[in-house]
C-alpha positions, 0 to 999 in steps of 0.5 A, a space after each residue: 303450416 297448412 301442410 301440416 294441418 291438414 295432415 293433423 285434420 286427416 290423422 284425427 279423422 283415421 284416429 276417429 275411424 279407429 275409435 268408432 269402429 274398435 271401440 264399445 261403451 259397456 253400459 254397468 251391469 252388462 258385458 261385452 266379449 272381445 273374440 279372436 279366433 273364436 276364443 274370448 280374449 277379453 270380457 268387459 263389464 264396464 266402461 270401454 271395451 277396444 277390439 284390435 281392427 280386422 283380428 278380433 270381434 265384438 261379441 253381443 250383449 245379451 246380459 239384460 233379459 230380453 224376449 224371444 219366442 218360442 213356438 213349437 207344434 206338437 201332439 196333445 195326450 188324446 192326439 190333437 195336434 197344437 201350436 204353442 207359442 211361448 215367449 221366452 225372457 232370457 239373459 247370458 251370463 259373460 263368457 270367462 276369457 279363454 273359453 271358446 265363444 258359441 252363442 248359447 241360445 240356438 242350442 237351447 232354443 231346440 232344447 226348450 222346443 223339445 221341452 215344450 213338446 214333451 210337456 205338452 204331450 202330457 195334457 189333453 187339448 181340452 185341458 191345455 186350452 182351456 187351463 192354459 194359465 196352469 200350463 204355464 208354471 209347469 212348462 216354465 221349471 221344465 224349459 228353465 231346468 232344460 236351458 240352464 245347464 246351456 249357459 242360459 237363463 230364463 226369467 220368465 215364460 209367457 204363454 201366449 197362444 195355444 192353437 188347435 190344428 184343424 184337419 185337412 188344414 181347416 178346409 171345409 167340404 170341398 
């Protein structure tokens, strides 16, 4: 009889394993991939995702807008040099199952810090600094345009610092 019980205990503990590691709640309103390969298997939109152990992969949720920033040095259109840093609210959409999984926001990090860039290659430091809340709605539809056709979607950008760069690294006389 005990035998047989702590047969029943050690089964339910693996069994327990199992479920922690191979299966994911998916709240509503948000996804979850299951990846083989590096291909979506599955796509979760609620309720209980499973993954097969040690063979697929739990891809992360990033459907809820979350923030990220974005910070970019660049040349003003009189030839100061800037740092802009931008926070990003972003969300991805599900990947369709049969598609190969990449996460999307790497490549448009660099494509939304090339936006950046170029748009403020158009202002004067002066103007940029001191109009940095008229900045903002032109380097949103442009970074928004940019990322969109990646597979990522912008909510919003804030502008949150525009720093002018000394020269000689804001060293005084030596």
């Amino acid at each position: 009889m005990t035998d047989t019980v702590l047969l029943l205990a050690a089964a339910g503990v693996l069994v327990g394993c199992w479920a922690a590691t191979c299966v994911r709640r998916v709240p509503a309103g948000q996804w979850l991939a299951v990846v083989r390969g590096g291909v979506v298997r599955r796509s979760h939109v609620a309720g209980f995702a499973w993954r097969l152990p040690l063979v697929e992969r739990f891809a992360r949720d990033l459907s809820q807008p979350h923030d990220l920033p974005v910070m970019v040095r660049a040349t003003t259109s009189d030839g100061v040099p800037v740092v802009v840093l931008l926070e990003a609210s972003v969300s991805i959409p599900a990947p369709p199952p049969g598609t190969r999984y990449a996460d999307p926001w790497p490549a448009a990090e660099v494509a939304a810090e090339e936006t950046v860039a170029r748009v403020v290659t158009e202002w004067s430091a002066a103007g940029l600094t001191q109009t940095a809340s008229a900045a903002r709605l032109p380097l949103r539809r442009a970074v928004r345009a940019t990322v969109d056709e990646l597979g990522v979607e912008v909510h919003d950008l804030e502008l949150v610092e525009v720093g002018v760069q000394l020269p000689d690294g804001g060293r005084g006389p030596s």
